[in-house]
N, C-alpha and C positions, 0 to 999 in steps of 0.2 A: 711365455704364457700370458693370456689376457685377464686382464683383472672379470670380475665376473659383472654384469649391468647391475646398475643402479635396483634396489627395489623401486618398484611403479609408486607412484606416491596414490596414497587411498584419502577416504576424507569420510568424514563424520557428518552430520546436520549440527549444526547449533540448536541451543537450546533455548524454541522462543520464545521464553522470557526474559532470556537476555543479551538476546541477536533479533535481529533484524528479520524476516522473512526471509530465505533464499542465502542465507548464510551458511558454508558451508567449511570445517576447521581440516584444512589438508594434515598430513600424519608430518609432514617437513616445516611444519609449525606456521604457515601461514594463513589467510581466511581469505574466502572469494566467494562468486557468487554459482549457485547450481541451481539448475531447475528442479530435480526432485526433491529439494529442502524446503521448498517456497510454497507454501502453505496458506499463501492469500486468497481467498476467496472473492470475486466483487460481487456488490449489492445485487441482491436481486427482487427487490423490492423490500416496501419498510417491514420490517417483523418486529417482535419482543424478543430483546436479544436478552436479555438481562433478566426475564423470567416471571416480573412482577404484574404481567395481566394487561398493562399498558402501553402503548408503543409510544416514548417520548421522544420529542423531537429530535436527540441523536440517533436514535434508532431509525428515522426515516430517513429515505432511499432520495428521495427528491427526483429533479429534472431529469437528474439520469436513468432514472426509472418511469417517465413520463405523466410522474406526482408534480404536485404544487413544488415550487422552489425552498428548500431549509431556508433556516436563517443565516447559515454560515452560505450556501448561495445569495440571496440578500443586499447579506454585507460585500459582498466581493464584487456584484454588479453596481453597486453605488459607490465602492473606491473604483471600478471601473470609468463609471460617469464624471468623477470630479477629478480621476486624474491620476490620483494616489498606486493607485494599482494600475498598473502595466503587460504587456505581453499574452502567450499563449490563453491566460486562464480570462482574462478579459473575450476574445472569441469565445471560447466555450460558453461564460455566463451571457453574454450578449452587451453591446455600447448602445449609446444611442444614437 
């Protein structure tokens, strides 16, 4: 006689305030990633996330949204220029 199959292993969403997006806790105790748990939204232009009447500069969307550049864009395209910052994210901001 055959032993009987494994139960299918099932999984839970993590809880995101303490996982990651798209983190998902298997029942044979391990963690990986799923698409139905991933709960990231991207920008879709700047809004008032935060509720107080004002959209401050975390709240805006920037280049990717075909607004003025953040300051965290800015900064990235000026360690772009001097050197300091390297690789794909330099493309995106733009070099000289």
């Amino acid at each position: 006689m055959e032993p009987p199959p494994p139960a299918p292993i099932t999984f839970e969403c993590g809880d995101p305030s303490l996982y990651q997006s798209g983190t998902a806790i298997y029942s044979d105790g391990t963690t990986g990633y799923e698409p139905s748990c991933d709960t990231y939204v991207p920008p879709t232009g700047s809004q008032d996330q935060n509720g107080d009447g004002v959209i401050s500069g975390f709240e805006r969307c920037g280049m990717a949204c075909g607004e003025d550049p953040t300051s965290g864009e800015l900064q990235a395209q000026f360690g772009c220029e001097q050197g300091y910052i390297t690789g794909p994210l330099c493309d995106e901001v733009g070099r000289p």
